[in-house]
N, C-alpha and C positions, 0 to 999 in steps of 0.2 A: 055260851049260855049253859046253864044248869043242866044236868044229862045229855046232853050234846057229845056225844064219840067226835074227838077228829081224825079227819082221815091220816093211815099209816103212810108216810114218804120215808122209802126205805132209802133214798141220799139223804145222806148225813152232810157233805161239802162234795163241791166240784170245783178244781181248780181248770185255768188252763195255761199253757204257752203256747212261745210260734220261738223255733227255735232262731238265732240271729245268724247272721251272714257268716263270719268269724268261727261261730260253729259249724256252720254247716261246709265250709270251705275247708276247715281242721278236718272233718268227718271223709269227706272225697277226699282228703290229701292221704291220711291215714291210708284209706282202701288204693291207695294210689289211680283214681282216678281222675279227671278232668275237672278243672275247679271255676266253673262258667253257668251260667245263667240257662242253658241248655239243659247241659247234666243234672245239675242240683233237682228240681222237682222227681228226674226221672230216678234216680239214684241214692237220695235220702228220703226214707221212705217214715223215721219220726221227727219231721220238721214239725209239724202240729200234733202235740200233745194236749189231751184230756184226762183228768186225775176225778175218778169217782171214788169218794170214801161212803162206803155202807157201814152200818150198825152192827149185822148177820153178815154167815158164810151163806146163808142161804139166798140172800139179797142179793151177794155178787155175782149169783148164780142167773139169778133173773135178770138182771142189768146186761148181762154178758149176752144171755140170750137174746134180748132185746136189740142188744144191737147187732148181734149178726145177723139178725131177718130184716133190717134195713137194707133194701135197696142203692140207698146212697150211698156205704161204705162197701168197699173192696177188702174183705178180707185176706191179708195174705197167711198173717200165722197165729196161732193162741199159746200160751203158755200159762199154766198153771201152777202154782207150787205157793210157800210159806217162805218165808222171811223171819230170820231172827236175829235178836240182837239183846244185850246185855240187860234189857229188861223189858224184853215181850215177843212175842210172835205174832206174825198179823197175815193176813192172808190175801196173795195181788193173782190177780186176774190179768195178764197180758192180753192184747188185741193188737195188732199191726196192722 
């Protein structure tokens, strides 16, 4: 409607995967570990991936935070840093 603000949604997309067996059996075999239905959860730790793209550096910031005051997630590590490539720089937020 006419002067109506809509509200700011600082995701822009969210993608996701579940990594496949074959991966995940490559990944223990590389670390030369045990490549069984046992290990795997305990030992590949991005079998499920989550891809947020924000608008703002400043968005990643609050997304990040958001999710490390969940309860539900274990954080084990963050990484910060830019990314570049032949025609742009973009800015990722690790979470493990």
């Amino acid at each position: 409607m006419p002067g109506e603000q809509e509200a700011y949604v600082p995701v822009k997309s969210c993608q996701s995967r579940i990594k496949s067996a074959e991966s995940m059996r490559k990944k223990l075999q590389a670390r030369g570990l045990k490549t069984n239905l046992h290990s795997a959860p305990n030992d590949v730790y991005d079998a499920v991936g989550i891809r947020i793209i924000c608008g703002f550096v400043d968005d990643v910031y609050k997304i990040a935070a958001w999710i490390e005051k969940r309860k539900e997630f274990e954080i084990l590590q963050c990484k910060d840093y830019f990314v570049k490539d032949l025609k742009k720089i973009w800015k990722v937020y690790s979470i493990v």
